[in-house]
N, C-alpha and C positions, 0 to 999 in steps of 0.2 A: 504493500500500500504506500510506503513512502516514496518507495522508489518511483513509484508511479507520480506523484504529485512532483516530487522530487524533477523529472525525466520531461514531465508535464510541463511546468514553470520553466527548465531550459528552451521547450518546444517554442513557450509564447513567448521569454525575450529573445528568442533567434528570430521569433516573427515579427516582432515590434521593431526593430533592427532591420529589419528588410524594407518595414514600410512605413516608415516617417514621413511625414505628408512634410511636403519642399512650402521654404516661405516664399511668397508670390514679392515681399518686398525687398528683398536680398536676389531673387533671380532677375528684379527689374534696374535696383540700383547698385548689386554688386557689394551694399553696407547691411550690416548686419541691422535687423529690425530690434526691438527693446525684448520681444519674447524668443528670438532663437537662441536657443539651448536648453528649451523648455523640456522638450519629447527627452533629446539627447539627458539632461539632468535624470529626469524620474526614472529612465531606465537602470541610472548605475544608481537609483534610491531605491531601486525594486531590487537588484544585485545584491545590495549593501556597500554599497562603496560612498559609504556620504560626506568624504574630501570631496571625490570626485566628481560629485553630484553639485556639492556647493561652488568647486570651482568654474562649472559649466555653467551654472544658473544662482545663482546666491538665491534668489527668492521664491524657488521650489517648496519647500518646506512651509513659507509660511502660507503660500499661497494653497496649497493639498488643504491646509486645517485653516484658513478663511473658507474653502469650497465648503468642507467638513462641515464647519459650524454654520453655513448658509446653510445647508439642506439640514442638520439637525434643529435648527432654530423655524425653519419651513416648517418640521416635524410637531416640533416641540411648543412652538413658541416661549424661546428662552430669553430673546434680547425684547422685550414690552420697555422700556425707558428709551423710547425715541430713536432706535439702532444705535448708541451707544457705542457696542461693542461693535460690531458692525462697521463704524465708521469709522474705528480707532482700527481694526485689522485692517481697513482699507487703504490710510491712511499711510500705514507702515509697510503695509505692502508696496505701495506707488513710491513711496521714498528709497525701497530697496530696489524697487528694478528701476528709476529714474539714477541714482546713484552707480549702482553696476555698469547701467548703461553708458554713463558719462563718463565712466575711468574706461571701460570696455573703447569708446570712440576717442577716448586722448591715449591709450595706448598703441591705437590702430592707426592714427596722424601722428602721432611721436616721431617717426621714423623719417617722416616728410620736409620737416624743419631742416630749412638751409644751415650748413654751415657757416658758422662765423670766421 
């Protein structure tokens, strides 16, 4: 039985691995968009490799348990004081992939600066 789930779980990420949907904003401008490395991250969070994960995407992790707490709070009705929480995970979410993104694009134009 493990080995089956075990055997199983390689099957789906060798399949998830195969077919990562392409970003339409990086095949048209060639720059990486603010979500690429999204798919790329969770696969090596599904692995367990969560260096690897964070260095691909920093804000995988928060963003799984924003989804997380959307659909249980859908469920539940847990945030009643005005989204609250809600808007404090959203908050910090946008700051972490605005932030990644912006050292992500000064480290990709780093190389371009004339020398002196």
């Amino acid at each position: 039985m493990i080995l089956q789930i075990f055997c199983s779980r390689l099957i789906f990420i060798d399949w998830l691995q195969n077919h990562l949907l392409p970003c339409p904003f990086k095949y048209l401008t060639g720059v990486d968009c603010p979500g690429c490395g999204f798919q790329r991250s969770v696969i090596q969070l599904v692995q367990g490799n969560f260096h690897n994960s964070l260095s691909l995407y920093p804000a995988t992790i928060p963003l799984l348990l924003f989804f997380t707490y959307g659909i249980a709070d859908n469920f539940f009705k847990l945030d009643t004081s005005k989204n609250t929480i809600k808007k404090t995970f959203f908050i910090v979410n946008g700051s972490i992939i605005l932030i990644s993104y912006g050292l992500k694009l000064w480290g990709l134009y780093e190389h371009y600066k004339m020398p002196a």
